[in-house]
SEDRENGU-18196 format. One record per residue (C-alpha): z, x, y; residue number from 1. Coordinates in Angstrom, 1 decimal. Layout:
DRENVEX       up     east    north   drenvex
DRENVEX        Z        X        Y       NUM
...
***
This chain:
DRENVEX       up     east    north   drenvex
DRENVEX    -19.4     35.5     -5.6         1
DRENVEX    -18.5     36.0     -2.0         2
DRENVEX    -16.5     33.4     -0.3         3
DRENVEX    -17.5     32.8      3.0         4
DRENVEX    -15.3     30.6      5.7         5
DRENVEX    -16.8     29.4      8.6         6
DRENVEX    -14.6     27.7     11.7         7
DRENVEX    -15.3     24.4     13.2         8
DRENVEX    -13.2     24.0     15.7         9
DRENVEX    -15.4     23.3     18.5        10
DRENVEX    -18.0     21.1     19.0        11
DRENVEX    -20.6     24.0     18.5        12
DRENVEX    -18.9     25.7     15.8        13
DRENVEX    -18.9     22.0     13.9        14
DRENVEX    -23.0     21.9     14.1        15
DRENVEX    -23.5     26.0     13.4        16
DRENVEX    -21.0     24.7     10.0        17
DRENVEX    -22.7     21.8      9.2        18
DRENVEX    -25.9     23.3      9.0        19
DRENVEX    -25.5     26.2      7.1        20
DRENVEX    -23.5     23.7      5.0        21
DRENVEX    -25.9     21.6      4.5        22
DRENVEX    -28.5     24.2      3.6        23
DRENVEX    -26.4     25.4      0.6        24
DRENVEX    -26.0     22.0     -0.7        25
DRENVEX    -29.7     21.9     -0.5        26
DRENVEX    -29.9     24.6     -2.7        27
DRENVEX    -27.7     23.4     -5.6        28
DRENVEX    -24.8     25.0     -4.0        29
DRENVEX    -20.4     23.5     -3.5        30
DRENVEX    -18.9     24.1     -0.6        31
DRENVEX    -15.8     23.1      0.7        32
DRENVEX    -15.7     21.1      3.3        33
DRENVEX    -12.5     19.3      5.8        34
DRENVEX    -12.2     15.2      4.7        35
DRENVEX     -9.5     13.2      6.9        36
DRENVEX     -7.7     13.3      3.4        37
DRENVEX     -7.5     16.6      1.9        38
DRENVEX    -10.0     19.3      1.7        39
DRENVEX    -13.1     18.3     -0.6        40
DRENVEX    -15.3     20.4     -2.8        41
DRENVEX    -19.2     19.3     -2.5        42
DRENVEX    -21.9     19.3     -3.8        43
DRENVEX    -25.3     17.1     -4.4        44
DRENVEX    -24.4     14.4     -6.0        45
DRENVEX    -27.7     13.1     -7.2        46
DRENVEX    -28.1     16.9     -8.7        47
DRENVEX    -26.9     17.2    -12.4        48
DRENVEX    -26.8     21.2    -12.1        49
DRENVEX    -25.1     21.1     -8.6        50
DRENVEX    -22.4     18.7     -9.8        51
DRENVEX    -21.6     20.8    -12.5        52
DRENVEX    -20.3     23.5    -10.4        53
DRENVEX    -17.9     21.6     -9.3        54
DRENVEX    -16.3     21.0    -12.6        55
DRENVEX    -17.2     24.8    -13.3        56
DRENVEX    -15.4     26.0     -9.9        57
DRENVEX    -11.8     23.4    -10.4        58
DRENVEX    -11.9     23.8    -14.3        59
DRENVEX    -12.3     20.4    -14.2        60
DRENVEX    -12.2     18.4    -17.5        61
DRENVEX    -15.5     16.5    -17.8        62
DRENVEX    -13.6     13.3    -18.5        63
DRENVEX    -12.7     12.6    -15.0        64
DRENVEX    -15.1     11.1    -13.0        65
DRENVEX    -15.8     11.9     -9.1        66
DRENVEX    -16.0     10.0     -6.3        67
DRENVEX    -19.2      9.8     -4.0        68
DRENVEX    -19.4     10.0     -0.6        69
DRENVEX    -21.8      7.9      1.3        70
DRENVEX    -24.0      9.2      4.6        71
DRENVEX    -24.4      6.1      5.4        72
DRENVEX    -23.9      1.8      4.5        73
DRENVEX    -27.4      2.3      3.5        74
DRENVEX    -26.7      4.6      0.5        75
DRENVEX    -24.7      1.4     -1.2        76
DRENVEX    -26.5     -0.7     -2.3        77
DRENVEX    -29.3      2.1     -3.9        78
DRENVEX    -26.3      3.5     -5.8        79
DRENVEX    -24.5      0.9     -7.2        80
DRENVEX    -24.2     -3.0     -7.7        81
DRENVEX    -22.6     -5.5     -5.6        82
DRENVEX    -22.2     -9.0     -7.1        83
DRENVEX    -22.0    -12.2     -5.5        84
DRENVEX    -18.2    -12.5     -6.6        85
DRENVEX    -17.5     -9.5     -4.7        86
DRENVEX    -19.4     -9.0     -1.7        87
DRENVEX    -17.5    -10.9      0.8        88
DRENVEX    -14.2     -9.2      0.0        89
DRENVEX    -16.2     -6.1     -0.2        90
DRENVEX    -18.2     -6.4      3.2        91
DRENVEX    -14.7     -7.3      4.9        92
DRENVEX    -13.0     -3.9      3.6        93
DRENVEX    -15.8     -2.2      4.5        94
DRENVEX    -15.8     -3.3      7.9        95
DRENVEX    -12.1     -2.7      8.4        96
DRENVEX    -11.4      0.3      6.9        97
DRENVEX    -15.2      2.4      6.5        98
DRENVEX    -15.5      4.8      7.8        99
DRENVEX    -12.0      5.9      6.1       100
DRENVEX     -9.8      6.8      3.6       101
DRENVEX    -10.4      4.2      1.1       102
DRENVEX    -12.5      4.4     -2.0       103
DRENVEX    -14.8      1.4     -3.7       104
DRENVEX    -15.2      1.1     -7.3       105
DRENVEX    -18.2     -1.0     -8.3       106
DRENVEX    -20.4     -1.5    -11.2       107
DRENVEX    -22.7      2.0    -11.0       108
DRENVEX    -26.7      2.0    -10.9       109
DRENVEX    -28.8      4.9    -12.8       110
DRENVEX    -29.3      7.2    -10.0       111
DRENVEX    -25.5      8.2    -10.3       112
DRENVEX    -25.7     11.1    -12.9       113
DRENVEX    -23.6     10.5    -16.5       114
DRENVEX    -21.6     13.5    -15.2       115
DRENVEX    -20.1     11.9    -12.1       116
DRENVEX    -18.8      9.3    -13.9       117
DRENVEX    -17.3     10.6    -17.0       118
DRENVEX    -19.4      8.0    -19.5       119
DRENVEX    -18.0      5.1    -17.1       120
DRENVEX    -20.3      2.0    -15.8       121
DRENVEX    -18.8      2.7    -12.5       122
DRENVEX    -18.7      4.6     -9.3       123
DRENVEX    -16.4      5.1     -7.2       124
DRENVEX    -17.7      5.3     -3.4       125
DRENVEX    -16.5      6.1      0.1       126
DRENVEX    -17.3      7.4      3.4       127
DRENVEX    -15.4     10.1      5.4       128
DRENVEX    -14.3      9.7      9.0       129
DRENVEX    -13.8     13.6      9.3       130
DRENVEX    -16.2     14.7     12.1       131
DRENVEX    -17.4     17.7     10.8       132
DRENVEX    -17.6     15.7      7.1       133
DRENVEX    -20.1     13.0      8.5       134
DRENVEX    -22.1     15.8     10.7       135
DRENVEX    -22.5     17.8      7.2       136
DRENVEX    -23.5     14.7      4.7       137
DRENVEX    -25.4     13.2      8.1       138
DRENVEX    -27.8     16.5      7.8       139
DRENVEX    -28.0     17.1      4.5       140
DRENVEX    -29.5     13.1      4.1       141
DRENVEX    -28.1     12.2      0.3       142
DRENVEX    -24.6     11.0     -1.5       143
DRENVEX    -22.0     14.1     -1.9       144
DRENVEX    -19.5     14.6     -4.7       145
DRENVEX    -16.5     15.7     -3.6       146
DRENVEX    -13.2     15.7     -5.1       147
DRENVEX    -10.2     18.0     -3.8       148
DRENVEX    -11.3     21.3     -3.4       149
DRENVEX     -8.3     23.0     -5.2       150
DRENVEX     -8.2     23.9     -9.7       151
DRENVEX     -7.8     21.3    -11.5       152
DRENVEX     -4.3     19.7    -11.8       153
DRENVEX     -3.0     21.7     -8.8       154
DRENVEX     -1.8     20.8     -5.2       155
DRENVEX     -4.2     19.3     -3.2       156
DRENVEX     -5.5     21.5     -0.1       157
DRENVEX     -4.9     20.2      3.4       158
DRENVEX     -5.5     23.6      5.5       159
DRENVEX     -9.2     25.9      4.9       160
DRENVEX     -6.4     28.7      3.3       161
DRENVEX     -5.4     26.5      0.7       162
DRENVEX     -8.6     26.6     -0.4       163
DRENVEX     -9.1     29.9     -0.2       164
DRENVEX     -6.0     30.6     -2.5       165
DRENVEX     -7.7     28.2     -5.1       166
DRENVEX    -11.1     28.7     -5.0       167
DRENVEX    -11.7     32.0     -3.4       168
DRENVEX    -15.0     34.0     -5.0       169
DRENVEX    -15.8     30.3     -7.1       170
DRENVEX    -18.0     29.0     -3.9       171
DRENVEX    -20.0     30.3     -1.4       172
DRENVEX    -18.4     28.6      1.6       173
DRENVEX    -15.4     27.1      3.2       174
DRENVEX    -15.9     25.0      6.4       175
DRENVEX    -12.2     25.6      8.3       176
DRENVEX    -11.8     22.7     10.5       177
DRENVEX     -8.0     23.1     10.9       178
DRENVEX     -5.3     21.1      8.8       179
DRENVEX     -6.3     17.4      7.6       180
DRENVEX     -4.8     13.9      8.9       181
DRENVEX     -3.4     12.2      6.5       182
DRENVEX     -2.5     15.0      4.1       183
DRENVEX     -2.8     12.7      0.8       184
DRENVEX     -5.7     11.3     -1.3       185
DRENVEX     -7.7      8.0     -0.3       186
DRENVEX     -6.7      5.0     -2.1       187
DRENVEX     -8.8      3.9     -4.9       188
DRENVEX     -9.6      0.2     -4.9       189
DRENVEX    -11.3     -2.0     -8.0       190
DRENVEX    -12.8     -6.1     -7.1       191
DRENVEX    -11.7     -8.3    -10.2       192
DRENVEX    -11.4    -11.8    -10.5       193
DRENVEX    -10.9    -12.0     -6.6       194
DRENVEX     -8.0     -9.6     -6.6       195
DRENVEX     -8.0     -6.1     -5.2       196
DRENVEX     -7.1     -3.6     -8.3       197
DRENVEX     -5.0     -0.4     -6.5       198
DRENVEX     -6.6      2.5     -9.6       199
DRENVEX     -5.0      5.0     -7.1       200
DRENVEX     -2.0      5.0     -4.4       201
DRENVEX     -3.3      6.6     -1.7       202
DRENVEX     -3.5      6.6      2.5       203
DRENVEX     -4.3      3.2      2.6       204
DRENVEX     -1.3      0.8      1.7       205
DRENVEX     -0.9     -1.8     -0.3       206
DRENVEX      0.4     -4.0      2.6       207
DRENVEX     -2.2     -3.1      4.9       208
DRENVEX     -4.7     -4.2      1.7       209
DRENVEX     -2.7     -7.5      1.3       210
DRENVEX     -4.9     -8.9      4.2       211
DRENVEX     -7.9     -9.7      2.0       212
DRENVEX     -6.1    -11.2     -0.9       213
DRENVEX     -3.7    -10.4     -3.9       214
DRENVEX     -3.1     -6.8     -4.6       215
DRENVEX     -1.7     -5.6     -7.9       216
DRENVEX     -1.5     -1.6     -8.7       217
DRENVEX     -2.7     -0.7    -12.1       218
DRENVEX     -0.1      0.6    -14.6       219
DRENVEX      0.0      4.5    -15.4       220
DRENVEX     -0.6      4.3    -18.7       221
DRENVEX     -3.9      2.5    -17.9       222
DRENVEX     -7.0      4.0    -19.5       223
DRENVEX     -8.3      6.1    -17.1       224
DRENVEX    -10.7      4.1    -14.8       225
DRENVEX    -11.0      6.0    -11.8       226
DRENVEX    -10.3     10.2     -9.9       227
DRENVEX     -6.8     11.0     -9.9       228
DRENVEX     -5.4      8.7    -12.1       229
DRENVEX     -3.7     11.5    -15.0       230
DRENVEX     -0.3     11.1    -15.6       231
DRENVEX      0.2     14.6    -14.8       232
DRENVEX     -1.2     16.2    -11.4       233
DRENVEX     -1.1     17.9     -8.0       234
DRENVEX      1.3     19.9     -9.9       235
DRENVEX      2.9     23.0     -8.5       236
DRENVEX      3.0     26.2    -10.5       237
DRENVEX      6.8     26.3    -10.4       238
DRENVEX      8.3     23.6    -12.5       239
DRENVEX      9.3     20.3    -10.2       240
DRENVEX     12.0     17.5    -11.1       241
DRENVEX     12.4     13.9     -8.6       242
DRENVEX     15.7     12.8     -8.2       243
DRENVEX     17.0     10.3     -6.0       244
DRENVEX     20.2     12.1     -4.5       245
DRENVEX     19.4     15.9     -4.1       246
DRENVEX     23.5     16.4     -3.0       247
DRENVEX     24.3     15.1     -6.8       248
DRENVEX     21.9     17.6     -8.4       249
DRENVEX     23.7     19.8    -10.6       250
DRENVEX     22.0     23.4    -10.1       251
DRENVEX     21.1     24.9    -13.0       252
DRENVEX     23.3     28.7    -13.2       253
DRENVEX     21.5     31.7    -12.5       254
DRENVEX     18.5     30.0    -11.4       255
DRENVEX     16.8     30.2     -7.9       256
DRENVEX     16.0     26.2     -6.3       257
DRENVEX     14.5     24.9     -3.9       258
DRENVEX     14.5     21.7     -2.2       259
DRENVEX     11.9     19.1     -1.0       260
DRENVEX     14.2     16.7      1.1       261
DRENVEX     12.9     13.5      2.8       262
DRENVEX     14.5     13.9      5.7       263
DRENVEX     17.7     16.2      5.9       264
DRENVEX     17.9     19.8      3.9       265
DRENVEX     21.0     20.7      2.2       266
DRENVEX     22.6     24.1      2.3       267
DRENVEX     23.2     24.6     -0.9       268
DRENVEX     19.7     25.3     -2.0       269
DRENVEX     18.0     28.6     -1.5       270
DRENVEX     15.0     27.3      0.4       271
DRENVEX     14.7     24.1      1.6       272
DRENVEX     11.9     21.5      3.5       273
DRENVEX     12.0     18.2      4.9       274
DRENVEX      9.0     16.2      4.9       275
DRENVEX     10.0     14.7      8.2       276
DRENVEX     13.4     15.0      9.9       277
DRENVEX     12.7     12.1     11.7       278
DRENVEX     12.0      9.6      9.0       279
DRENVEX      8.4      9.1     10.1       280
DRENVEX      6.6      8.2      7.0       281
DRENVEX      2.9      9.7      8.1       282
DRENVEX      4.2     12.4      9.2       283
DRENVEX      6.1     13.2      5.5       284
DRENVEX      2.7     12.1      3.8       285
DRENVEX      0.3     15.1      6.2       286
DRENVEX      3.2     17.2      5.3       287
DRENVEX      3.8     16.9      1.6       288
DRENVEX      1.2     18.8     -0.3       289
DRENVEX      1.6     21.9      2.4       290
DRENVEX      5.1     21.9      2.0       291
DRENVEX      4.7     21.5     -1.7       292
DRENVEX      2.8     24.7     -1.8       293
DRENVEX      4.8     26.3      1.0       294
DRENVEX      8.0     25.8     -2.1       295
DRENVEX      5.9     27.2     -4.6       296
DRENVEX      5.4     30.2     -3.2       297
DRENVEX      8.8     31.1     -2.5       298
DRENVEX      9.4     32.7     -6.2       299
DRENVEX     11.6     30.0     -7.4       300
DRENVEX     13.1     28.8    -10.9       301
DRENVEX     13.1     25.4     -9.7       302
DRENVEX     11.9     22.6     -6.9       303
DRENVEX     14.1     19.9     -6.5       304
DRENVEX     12.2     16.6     -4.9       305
DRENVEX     13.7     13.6     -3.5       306
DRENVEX     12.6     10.5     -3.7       307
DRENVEX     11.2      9.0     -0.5       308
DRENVEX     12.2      5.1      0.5       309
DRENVEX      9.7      3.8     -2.1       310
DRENVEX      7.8      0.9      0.6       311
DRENVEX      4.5      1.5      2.4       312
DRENVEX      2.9      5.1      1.9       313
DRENVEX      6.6      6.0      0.6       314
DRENVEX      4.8      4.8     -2.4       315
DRENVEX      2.0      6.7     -2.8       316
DRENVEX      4.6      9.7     -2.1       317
DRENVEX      6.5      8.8     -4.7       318
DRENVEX      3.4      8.5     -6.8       319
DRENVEX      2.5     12.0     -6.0       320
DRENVEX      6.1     13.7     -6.7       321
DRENVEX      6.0     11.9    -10.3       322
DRENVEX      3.0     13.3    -11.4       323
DRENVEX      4.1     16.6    -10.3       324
DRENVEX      7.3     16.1    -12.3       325
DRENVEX      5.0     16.0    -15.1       326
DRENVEX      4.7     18.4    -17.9       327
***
């Protein structure tokens, strides 16, 4: 298969995309398409057969269930269940952070295929802000499935190339709309008992969630409830270990490392990135999965990753460094 990429950096470029987008889904096809997150791989959600090239393309384990974006409000309620006990809390999340970087999970209905949710009663649901995301699902009319577009386990893609080293000759098409926003996954949010249930760290903090009630994060070693919840993920090929004072770090003889610094690089390591030199925590969250990759690249023995101040999407960070430390 021939991987096409098509730009969308203009207005006009966005709709010529999003149309020949949107006619590929229509035919059973996953593309890739730009999210305000990270780069997403599509496909028709309500289509068994579609869905299943997604798992087919990432070498996805069939376990792990995807989340569903949303055209529209409408689309909610037809695929899955609000309560009674959790509508207000819902509607006001909904209203404050949809369209956006936060994903729902509620109780599922049977037009969600078994496949999407990896034998779960739930679905997770969200809608995109990205421009040329919400033109695409706008014209194709129906629910998209759309989890990173990047093999399975690996760093998540925030640029059109990073797909392209991924997933080139899987799909059909990559929409290029430039790099993404926020550079990191939404956050993945459960209603229970009148508390919101963090299933996944992500852009949207815990602090800003504290607003509509108690928040508590789920542990790791949870059964698996929810996308991106594996104790080991968006994993580097080159082996990765966290530490919380890189200028301690002992380097191994005769091996080649590299640091991923917080905000100040150190000399003593053969290639080095900060994730912001400023100390500007957005700006070390858009940065961190490109600079992850940009590391793994540079034929090294070893990556070295500090530990960011652990508050606010310092977190999430943090979150994502441990699971790469994984093995």
């Amino acid at each position: 298969m021939k991987t096409r990429i098509l730009p969308a950096h203009t207005r006009e470029e966005s709709i010529r995309a999003a149309d020949a987008a949107a006619k590929l889904l229509r035919d059973g096809e996953a593309v890739a398409l730009p999210t305000e997150t990270v780069y997403g791989l599509a496909a028709d959600a309500l289509n068994p057969a579609a869905v299943a090239k997604i798992f087919e393309a990432k070498e996805r384990p069939r376990f792990d269930p995807l989340i569903v974006h949303l055209p529209g409000l409408s689309w909610l309620e037809q695929v899955a269940v609000i309560t009674d006990e959790t509508r207000a809390v819902l509607e006001q999340l909904i209203a404050r952070f949809w369209p956006g970087p936060i994903t729902l999970v509620l109780p599922r209905k049977e037009i969600i295929p078994d496949l999407i949710a990896a034998g779960l009663e739930t679905v997770a649901v969200r809608m995109s802000a990205h421009p040329v995301f919400a033109e695409t699902i706008r014209e194709f009319g129906r629910p998209l499935a759309a989890p990173s577009a990047n093999r399975f386990g690996r760093i998540s893609p925030t640029t059109a190339e990073h797909v392209r080293e991924e997933l080139d000759g899987r799909i059909s098409l990559i929409v290029d709309a430039g790099p993404t926003t926020h550079g990191i996954e939404s956050t993945i949010v459960a209603i229970r008992s009148g508390e919101l249930e963090i299933l996944r760290r992500g852009a949207i903090t815990e602090e800003a969630l504290s607003e509509f009630g108690i928040v508590r994060a789920i542990s790791s070693n949870a059964k698996l409830q929810a996308p991106g919840q594996l104790p080991s993920h968006y994993a580097p090929a080159t082996e990765l270990v966290l530490v919380n004072e890189p200028s301690n770090f002992v380097q191994p003889k005769n091996k080649r490392c590299g640091l991923l610094a917080w905000r100040a690089t150190l000399p003593q390591f053969c290639e080095a990135r900060a994730l912001s030199e400023r100390g500007d925590m957005p700006e070390a969250a858009a940065n961190l999965f490109r600079i992850l990759r940009e590391l793994d690249h540079a034929n090294l023995d070893l990556i070295i990753a500090e530990e960011v101040p652990n508050e606010g999407l310092g977190k999430t960070i943090n979150d994502r460094l441990r699971r790469a430390a994984q093995r």
